[in-house]
N, C-alpha and C positions, 0 to 999 in steps of 0.2 A: 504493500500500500504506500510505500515512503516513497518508491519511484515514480508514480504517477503525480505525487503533491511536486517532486524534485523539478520533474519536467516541467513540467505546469509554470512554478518561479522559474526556470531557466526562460524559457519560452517567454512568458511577461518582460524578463529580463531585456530580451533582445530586441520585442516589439517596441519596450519605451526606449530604449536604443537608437532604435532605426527610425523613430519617428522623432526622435531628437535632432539625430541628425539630418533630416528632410528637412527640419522646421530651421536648422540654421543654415544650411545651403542658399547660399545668394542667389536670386532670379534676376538675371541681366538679358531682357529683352531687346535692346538697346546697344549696339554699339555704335563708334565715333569713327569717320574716314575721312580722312584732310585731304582736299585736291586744290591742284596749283597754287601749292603754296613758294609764294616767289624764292627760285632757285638761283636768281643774282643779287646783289647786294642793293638795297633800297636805297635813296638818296632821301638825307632829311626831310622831314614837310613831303612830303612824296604822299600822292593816294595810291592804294592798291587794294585788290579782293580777293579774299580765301572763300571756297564753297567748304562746307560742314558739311557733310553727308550724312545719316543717319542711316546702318544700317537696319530695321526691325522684323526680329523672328516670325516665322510664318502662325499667325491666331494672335497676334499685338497689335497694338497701335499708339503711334504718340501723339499729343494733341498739338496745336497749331499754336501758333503767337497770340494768336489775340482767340479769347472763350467768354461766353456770356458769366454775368457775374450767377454766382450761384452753381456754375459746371465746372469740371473739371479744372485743376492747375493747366495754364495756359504753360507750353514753352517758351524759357528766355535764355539767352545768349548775351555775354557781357564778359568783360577782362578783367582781374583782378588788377586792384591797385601796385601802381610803380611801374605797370607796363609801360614798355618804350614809345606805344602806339595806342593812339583814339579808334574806340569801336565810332565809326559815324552812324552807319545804320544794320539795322539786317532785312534781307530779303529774303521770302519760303517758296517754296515752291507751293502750285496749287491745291492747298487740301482737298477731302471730301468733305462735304456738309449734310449732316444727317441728321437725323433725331438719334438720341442717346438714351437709350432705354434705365439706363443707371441714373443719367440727371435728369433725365425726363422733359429734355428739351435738345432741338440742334448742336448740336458741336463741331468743329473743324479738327479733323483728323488726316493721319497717313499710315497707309498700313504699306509693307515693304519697306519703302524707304521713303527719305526725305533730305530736301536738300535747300541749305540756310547759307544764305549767298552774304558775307560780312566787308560790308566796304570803312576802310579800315585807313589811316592815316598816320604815317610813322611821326615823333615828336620830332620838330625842329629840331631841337638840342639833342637830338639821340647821340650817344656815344656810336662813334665807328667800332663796329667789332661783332660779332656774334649777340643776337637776344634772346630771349624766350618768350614767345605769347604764351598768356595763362589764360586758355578762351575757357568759361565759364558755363554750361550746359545745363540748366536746373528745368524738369521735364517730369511728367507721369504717364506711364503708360500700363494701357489696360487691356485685357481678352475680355473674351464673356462671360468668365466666371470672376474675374477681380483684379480689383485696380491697384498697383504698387502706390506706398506712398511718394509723393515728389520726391526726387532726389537729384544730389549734384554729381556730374562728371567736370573733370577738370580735363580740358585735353593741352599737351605741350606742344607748340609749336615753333621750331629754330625758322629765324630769322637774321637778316646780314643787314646790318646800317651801313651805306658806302661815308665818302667823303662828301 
């Protein structure tokens, strides 16, 4: 009779175990891909644009720049302070617009991907030499069963100040 109670706790053992570890496994529906990021050296006061890409997993979606109050966290895009360079604007590519069964209203989304076009202006006084953009990603994205809460990706981007 002792072997059946034994397994029984083994067995509970392993299930809050593994349900442990499902429950702290990251869900990163969401990844970040830099294109044409200038591969020659900028000239101070100089304007230039990176696209963001947004890769997302198949049954996700990110939401859009701008969402109705009360819907989802809208996506923003922004540079941490001390960068070398002014975000001026960003651009998205064209969402969908649907009703949202979760807020119970329209919302602007992208399912695959997305693409956030940042026109972007180095500081006059840049130091010549190597920099690092620290482009700022703060985003939610959701399936049909549940919505992560907002969160930020930081992504790095090398850049050349010339003379």
């Amino acid at each position: 009779m002792r072997r059946p109670a034994s397994i029984l706790a083994i067995s509970l053992a392993i299930l809050s175990l593994s349900s442990y570890v499902g429950a702290t496994q990251k869900i990163t529906p969401v990844r970040w891909l830099v294109k044409n990021a200038p591969a020659k050296p900028i000239k101070p006061g100089a304007k230039f644009t990176i696209i963001l890409e947004a890769a997302i997993d198949p049954g996700w979606h990110l939401y859009a720049l701008e969402e109705p109050k009360g819907g989802p966290t809208a996506t923003e895009i922004a540079l941490t302070e001390g960068d070398a360079t002014d975000l001026l604007r960003v651009e998205q590519s064209k969402p969908k617009v649907l009703p949202d069964p979760v807020f119970q209203q329209p919302t602007g989304f992208f399912e695959t991907t997305a693409a956030f076009t940042l026109h972007l202006e180095l500081a006059p006084d840049a130091a010549p030499g190597a920099h690092t953009l620290h482009v700022l990603a703060k985003y939610q994205s959701c399936n049909d069963r549940l919505c992560l809460p907002p969160h930020i990706d930081t992504i790095e981007i090398p850049i050349t100040a010339g003379k």
